[in-house]
Kinemage of the C-alpha trace (Angstrom):
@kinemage 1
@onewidth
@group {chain A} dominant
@subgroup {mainchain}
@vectorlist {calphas} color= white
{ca unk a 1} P 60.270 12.132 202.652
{ca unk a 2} L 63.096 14.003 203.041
{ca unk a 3} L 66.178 13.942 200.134
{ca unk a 4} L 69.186 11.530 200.962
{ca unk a 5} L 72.250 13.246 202.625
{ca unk a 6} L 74.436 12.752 199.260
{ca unk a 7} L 77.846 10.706 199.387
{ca unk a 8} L 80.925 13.074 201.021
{ca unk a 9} L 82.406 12.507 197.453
{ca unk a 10} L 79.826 12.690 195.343
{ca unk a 11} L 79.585 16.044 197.214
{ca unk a 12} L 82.719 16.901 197.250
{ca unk a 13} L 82.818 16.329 193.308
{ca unk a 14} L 79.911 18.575 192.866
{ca unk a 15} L 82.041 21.416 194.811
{ca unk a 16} L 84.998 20.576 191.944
{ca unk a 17} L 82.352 20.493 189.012
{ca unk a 18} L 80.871 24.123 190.363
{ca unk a 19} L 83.978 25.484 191.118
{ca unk a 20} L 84.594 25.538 187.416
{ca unk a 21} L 81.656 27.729 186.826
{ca unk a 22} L 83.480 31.227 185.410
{ca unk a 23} L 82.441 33.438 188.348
{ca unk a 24} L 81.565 36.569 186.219
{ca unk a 25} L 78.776 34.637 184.544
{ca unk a 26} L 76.571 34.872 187.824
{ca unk a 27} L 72.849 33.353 185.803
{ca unk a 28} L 75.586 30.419 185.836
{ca unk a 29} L 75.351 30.009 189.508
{ca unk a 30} L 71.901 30.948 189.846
{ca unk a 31} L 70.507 28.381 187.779
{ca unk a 32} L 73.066 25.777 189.440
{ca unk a 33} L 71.373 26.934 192.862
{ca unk a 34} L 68.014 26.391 191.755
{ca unk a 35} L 68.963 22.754 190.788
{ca unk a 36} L 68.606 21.349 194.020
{ca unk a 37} L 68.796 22.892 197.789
{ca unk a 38} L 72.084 20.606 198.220
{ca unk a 39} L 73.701 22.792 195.558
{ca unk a 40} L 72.218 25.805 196.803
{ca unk a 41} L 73.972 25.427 200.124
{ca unk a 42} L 77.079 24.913 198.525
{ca unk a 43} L 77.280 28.112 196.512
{ca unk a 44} L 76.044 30.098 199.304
{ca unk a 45} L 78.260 28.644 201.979
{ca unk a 46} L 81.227 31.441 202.331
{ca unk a 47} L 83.876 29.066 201.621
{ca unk a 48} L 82.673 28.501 197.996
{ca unk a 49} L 83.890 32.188 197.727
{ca unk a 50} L 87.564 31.401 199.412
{ca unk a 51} L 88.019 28.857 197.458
{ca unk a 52} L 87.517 31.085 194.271
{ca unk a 53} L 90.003 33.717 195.939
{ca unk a 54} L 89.603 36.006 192.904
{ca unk a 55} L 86.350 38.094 192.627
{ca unk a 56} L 85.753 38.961 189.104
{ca unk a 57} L 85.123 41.484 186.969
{ca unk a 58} L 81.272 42.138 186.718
{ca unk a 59} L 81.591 45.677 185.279
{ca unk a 60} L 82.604 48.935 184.458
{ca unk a 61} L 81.662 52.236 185.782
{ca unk a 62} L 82.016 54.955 183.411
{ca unk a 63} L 81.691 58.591 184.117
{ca unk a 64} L 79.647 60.159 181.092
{ca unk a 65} L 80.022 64.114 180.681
{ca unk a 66} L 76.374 65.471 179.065
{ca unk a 67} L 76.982 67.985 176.509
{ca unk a 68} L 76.193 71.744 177.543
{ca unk a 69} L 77.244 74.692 179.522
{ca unk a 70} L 77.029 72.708 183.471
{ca unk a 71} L 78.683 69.596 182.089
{ca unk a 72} L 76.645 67.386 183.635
{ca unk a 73} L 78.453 64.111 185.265
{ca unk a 74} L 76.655 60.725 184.966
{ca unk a 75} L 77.896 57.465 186.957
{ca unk a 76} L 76.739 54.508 184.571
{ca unk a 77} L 77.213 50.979 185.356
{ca unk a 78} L 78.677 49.244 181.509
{ca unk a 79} L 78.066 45.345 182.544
{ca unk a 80} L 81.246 43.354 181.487
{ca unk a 81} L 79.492 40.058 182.897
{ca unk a 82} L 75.931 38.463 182.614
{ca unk a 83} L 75.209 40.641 185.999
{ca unk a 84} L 73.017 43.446 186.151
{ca unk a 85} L 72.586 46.158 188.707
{ca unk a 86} L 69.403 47.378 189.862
{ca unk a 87} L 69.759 50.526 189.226
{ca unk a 88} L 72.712 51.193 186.540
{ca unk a 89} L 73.275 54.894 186.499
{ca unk a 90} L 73.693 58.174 189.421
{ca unk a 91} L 72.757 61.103 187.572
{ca unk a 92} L 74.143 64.295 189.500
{ca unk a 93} L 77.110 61.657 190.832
{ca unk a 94} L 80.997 61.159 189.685
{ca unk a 95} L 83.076 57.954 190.135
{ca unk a 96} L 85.697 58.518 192.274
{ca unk a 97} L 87.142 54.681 193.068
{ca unk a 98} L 85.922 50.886 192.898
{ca unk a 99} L 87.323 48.211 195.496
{ca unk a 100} L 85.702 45.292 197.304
{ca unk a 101} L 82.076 45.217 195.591
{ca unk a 102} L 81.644 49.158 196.309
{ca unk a 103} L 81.938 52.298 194.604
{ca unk a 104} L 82.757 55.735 195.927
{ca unk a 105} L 80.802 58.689 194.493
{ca unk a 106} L 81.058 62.769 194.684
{ca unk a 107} L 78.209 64.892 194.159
{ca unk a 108} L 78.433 67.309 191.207
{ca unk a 109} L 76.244 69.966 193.383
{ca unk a 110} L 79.071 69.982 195.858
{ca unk a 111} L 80.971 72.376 192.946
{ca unk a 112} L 77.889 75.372 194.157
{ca unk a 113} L 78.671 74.540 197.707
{ca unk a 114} L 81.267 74.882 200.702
{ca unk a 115} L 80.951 71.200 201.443
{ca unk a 116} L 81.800 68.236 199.530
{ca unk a 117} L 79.288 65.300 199.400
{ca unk a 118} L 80.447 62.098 198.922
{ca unk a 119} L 78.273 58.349 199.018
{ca unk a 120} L 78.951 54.798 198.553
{ca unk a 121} L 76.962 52.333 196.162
{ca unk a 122} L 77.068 49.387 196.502
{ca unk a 123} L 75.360 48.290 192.622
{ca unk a 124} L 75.077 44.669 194.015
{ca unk a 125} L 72.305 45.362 196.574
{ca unk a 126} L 71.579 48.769 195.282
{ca unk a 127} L 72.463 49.957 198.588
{ca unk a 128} L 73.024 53.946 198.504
{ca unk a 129} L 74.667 55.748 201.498
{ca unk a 130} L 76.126 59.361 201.606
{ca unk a 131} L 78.546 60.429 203.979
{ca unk a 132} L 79.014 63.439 206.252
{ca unk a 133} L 80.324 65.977 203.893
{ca unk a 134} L 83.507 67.464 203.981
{ca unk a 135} L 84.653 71.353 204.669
{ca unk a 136} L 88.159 71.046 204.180
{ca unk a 137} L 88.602 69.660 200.919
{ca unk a 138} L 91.845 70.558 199.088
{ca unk a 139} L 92.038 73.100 197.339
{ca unk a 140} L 92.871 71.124 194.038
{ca unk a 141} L 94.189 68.089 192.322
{ca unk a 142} L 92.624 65.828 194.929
{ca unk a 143} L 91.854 61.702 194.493
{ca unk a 144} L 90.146 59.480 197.288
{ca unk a 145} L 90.208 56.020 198.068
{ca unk a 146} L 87.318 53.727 199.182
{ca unk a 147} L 88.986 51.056 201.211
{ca unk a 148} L 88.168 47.786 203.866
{ca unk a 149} L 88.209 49.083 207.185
{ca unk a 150} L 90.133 45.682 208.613
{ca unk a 151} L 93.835 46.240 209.641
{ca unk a 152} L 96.375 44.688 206.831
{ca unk a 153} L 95.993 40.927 207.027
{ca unk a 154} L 92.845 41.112 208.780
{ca unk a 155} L 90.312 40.882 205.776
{ca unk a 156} L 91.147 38.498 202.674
{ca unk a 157} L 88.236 41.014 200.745
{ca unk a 158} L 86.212 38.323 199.575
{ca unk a 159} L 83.465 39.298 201.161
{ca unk a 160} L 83.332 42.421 202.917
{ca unk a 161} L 80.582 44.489 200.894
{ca unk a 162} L 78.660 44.923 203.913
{ca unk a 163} L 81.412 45.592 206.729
{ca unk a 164} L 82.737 48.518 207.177
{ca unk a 165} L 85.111 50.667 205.730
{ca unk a 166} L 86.902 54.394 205.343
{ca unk a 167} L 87.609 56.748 203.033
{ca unk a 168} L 91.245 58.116 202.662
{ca unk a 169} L 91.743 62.059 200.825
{ca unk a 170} L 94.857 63.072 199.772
{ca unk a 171} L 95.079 66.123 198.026
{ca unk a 172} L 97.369 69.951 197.681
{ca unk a 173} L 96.742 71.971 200.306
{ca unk a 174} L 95.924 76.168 200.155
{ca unk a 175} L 99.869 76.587 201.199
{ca unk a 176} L 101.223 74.265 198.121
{ca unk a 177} L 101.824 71.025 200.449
{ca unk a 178} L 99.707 67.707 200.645
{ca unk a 179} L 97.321 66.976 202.742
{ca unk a 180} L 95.217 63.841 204.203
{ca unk a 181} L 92.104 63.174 205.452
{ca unk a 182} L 90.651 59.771 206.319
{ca unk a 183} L 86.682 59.093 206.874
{ca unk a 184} L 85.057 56.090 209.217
{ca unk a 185} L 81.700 54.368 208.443
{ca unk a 186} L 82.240 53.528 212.198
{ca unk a 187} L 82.400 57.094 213.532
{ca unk a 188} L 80.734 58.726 210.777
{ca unk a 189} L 83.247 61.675 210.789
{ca unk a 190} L 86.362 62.343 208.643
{ca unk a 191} L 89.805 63.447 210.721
{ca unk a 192} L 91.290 66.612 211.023
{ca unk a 193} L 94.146 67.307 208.327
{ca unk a 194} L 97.514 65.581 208.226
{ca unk a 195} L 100.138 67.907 206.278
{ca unk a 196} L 103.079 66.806 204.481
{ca unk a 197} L 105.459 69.084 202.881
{ca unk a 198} L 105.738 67.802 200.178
{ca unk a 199} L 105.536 70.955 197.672
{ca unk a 200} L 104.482 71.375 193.905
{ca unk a 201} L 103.621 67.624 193.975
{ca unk a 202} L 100.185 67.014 191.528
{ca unk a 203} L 98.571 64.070 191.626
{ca unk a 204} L 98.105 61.189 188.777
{ca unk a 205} L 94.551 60.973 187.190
{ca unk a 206} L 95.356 57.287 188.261
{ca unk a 207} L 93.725 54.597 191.081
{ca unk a 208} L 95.814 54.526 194.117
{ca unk a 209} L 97.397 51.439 194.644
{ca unk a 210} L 96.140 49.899 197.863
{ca unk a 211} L 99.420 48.076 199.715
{ca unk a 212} L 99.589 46.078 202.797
{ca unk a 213} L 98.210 49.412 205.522
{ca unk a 214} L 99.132 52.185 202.571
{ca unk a 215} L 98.023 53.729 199.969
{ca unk a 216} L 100.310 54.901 196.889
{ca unk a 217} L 99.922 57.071 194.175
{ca unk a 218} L 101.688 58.159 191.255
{ca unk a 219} L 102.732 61.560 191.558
{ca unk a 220} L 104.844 64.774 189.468
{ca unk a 221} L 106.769 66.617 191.084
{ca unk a 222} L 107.694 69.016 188.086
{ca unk a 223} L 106.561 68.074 184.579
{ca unk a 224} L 109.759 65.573 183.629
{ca unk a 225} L 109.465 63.778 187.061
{ca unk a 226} L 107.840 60.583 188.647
{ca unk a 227} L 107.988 59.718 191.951
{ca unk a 228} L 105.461 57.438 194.189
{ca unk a 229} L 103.642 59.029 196.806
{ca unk a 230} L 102.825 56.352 200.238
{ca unk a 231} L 100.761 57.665 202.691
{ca unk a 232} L 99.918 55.304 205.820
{ca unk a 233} L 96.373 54.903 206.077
{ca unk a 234} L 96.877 54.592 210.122
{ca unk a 235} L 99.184 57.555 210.820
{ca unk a 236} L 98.264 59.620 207.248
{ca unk a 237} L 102.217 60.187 207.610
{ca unk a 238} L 103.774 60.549 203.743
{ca unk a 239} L 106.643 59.355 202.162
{ca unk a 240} L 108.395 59.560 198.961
{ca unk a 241} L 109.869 56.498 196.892
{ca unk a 242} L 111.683 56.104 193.460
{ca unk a 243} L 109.452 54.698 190.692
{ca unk a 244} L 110.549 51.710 189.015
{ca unk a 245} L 113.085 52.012 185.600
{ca unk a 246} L 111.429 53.056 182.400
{ca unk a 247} L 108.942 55.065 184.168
{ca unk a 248} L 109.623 58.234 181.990
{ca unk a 249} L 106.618 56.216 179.857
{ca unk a 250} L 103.113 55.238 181.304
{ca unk a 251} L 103.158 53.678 184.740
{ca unk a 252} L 100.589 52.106 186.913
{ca unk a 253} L 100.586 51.107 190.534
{ca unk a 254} L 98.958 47.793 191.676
{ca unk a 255} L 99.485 44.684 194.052
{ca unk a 256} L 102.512 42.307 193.186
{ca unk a 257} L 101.891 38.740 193.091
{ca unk a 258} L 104.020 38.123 196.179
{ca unk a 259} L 101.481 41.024 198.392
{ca unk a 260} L 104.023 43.794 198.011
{ca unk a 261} L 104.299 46.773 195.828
{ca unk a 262} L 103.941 46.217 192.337
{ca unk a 263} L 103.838 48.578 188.664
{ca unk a 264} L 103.094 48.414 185.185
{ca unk a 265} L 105.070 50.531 182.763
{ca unk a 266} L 104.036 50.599 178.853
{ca unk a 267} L 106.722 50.840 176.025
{ca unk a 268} L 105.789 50.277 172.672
{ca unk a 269} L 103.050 47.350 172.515
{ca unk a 270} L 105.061 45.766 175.603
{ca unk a 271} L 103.736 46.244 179.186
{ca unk a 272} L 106.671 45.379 181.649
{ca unk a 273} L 105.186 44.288 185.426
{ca unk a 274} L 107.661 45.015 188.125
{ca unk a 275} L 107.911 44.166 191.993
{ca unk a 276} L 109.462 46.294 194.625
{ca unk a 277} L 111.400 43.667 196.725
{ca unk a 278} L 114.691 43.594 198.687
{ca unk a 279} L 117.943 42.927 196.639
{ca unk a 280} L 121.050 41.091 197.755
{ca unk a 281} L 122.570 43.448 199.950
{ca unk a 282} L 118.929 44.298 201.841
{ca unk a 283} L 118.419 47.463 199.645
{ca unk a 284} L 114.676 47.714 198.286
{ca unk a 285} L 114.428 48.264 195.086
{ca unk a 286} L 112.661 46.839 191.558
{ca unk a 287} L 112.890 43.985 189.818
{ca unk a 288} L 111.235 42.902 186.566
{ca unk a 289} L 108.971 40.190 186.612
{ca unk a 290} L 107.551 39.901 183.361
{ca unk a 291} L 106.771 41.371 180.148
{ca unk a 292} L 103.347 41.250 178.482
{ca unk a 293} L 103.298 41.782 174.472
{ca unk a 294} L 100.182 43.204 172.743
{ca unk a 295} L 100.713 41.428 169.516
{ca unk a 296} L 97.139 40.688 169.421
{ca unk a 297} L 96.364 44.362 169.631
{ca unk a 298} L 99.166 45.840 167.313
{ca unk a 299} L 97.690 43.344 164.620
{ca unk a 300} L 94.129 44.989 164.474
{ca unk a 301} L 95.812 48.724 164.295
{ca unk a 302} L 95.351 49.661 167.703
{ca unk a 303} L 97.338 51.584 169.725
{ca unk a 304} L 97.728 52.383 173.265
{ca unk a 305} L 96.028 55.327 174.567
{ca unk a 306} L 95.577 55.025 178.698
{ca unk a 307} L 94.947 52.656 180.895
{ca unk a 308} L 93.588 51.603 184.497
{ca unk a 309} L 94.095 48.748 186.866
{ca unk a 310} L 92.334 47.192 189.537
{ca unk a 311} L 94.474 45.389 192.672
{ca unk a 312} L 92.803 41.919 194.193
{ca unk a 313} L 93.715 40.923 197.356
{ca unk a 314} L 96.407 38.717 196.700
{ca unk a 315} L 98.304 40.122 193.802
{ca unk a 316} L 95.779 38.857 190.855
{ca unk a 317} L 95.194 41.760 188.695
{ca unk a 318} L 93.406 42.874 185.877
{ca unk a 319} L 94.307 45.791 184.181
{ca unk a 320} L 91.895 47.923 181.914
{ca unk a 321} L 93.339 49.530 178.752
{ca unk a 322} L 91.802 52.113 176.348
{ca unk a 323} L 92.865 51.880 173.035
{ca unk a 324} L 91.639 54.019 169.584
{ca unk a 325} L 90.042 50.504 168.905
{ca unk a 326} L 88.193 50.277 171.888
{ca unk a 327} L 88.254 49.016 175.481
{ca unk a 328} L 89.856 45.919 177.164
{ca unk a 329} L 90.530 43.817 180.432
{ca unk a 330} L 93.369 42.494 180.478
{ca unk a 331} L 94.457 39.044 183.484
{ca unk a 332} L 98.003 40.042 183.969
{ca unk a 333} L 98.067 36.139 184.803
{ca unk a 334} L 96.490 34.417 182.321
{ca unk a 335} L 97.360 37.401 180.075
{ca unk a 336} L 93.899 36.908 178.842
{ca unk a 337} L 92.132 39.879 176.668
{ca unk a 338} L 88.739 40.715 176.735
{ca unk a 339} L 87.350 43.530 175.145
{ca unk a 340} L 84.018 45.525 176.251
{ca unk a 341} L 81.358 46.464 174.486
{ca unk a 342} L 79.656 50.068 174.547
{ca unk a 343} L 82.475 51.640 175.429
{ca unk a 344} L 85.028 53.683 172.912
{ca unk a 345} L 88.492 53.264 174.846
{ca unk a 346} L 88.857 57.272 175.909
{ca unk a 347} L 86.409 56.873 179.220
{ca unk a 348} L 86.886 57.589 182.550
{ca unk a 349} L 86.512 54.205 184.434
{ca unk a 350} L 87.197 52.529 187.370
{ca unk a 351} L 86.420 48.342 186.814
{ca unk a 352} L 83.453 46.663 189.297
{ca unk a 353} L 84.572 43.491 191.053
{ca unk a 354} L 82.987 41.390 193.356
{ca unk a 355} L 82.359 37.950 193.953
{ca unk a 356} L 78.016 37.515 192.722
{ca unk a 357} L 76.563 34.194 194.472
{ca unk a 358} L 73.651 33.356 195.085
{ca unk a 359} L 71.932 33.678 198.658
{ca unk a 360} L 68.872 31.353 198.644
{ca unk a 361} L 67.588 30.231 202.196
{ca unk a 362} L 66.603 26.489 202.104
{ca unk a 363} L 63.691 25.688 204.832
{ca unk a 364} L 63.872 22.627 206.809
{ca unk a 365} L 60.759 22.175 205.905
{ca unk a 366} L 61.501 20.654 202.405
{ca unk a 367} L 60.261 24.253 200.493
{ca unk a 368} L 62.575 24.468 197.696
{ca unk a 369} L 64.698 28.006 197.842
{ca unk a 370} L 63.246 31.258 196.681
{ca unk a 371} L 64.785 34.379 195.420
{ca unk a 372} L 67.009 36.102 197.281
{ca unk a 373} L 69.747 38.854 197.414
{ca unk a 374} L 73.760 38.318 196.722
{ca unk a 375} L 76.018 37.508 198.878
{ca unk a 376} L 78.799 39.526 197.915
């Protein structure tokens, strides 16, 4: 006989209840999907994940260095969550970015040849895909950016693993200017350059921040100077903009809460979070929005080394920060502090997030589910 359709509020309370569920313990929601195919259908419809609206933070890949005359590069996968990957290191492979449940990679060979290989994991489905290499890299001081394909507005990122995306390079140029390159998993090729002359500029070891149809980075001009770098992902046109006040100490680009353009500066044991909104007379400019203090971290003698952030789609961040007494996540929100294991707080990281649910398909014919892949 086949099961009861359950009461709309019963199942609507069920939805509350599983909501609840922290979302970077995944064996959570696989053991809630193997319950019962009624709860299995919830956590694998695609509105369990907007109603979330924050993926978490599942991991942390770290680029490990072997010891001897090639320095050898190593892409490991540090689990920050009870997720794990497949397959958790790239040997031969560097971590170049981290958005939307994939990870951008550069070959370490590509130093011995004229083209640059580059691939996307995805450590969730353990799906592996190079790209057409590139010719015309820059000469030096280079950084990439894995991002969603959709037009701003167009994708909330929730889901979007699987669909496709591009590949933005921004980098000096032979002649001392920047240039821009963009790739399509759509076409398959990467564009011919876009030049900016925008001279003796080197680029942050920093994420770029990924804003509205832009992407900004943090960027010297001479060796007591900050200024942001915005290069429009449609046109690859550049632009130059004023950091926010106190940036003379360590800065950080991310998403503001309201969608725009938001940074992190560090004084002391304080990080300040500022947004980059219009003033009274129509000017834009930067206001503070809040100050974090790192009492909790001052206490146990550490200090502030560097630190790296990760942007969510709506202005939710979580910022990573390497200390000399070790590594930690950090909700800007909550202002929650987490601190990871098996790493020392000096690595070179860029955080994993995606949204892990389980994908079981239920049969009509009343066969309970059966493993199956994520969703995210």
């Amino acid at each position: 006989m086949a099961e009861p359709a359950p009461p709309a509020l019963l199942y609507k309370l069920v939805e509350e209840i599983l909501l609840r569920l922290p979302p970077d313990d995944p064996a959570l929601l696989v053991r809630a999907a193997l319950a019962c195919k009624a709860w299995c259908r919830l956590l694998s419809d695609p509105g369990f994940r907007q109603r979330h609206r924050t993926p978490p933070v599942l991991g942390v890949i770290e680029n490990v260095t072997l010891d001897g005359p090639f320095q050898f590069p190593i892409a490991r996968f540090v689990p920050t969550s009870s997720f794990r990957p497949t397959r958790a290191t790239h040997s031969g492979w560097r971590a170049l970015d981290s958005r939307h449940g994939r990870v951008l990679l550069q070959s370490w060979h590509c130093r011995f040849a004229s083209i640059t290989a580059f691939a996307v994991w995805n450590p969730l489905t353990d799906h592996f895909r190079q790209l057409i290499g590139l010719s015309q890299l820059p000469c030096r001081n280079w950084k990439a950016a894995l991002l969603c394909a959709a037009a701003a507005g167009d994708c909330d990122h929730l889901d979007c693993s699987r669909r496709p995306f591009i590949v933005v390079l921004l980098g000096n140029s032979s002649d001392g200017g920047m240039s821009a390159y963009v790739y399509s998993s759509e076409t398959h090729v990467w564009s011919e350059r876009t030049s900016a002359p925008h001279h003796g500029f080197l680029l942050s070891d920093q994420h770029g921040a990924h804003v509205g149809n832009a992407i900004y980075y943090l960027v010297f001009p001479d060796a007591s100077t900050r200024r942001i770098l915005m290069c429009d992902i449609g046109t690859l046109e550049m632009s130059v903009i004023q950091p926010p006040p106190m940036s003379k100490d360590l800065i950080l680009l991310m998403t503001a809460e309201g969608g725009g353009l938001g940074s992190v500066t560090l004084e002391g044991s304080r990080l300040y979070l500022w947004s980059r909104e219009p003033g009274p007379d129509g000017d834009v400019g930067w206001a503070r929005i809040k100050v974090i203090e790192f009492d909790m971290l001052a206490s146990a003698g550490a200090y502030v080394r560097s630190f790296r952030i990760a942007s969510f789609a709506d202005g939710i961040s979580i910022v990573y920060l390497g200390t000399n007494y070790g590594s930690f996540t950090i909700d800007l929100k909550s202002e929650r502090v987490t601190k990871i294991a098996k790493l020392t707080g000096f690595e070179d990281v860029a955080l994993y997030t995606s949204f892990y649910t389980p994908e079981f398909k239920v049969a009509s014919t009343g066969e309970g589910p059966r493993d199956g892949a994520s969703s995210a």
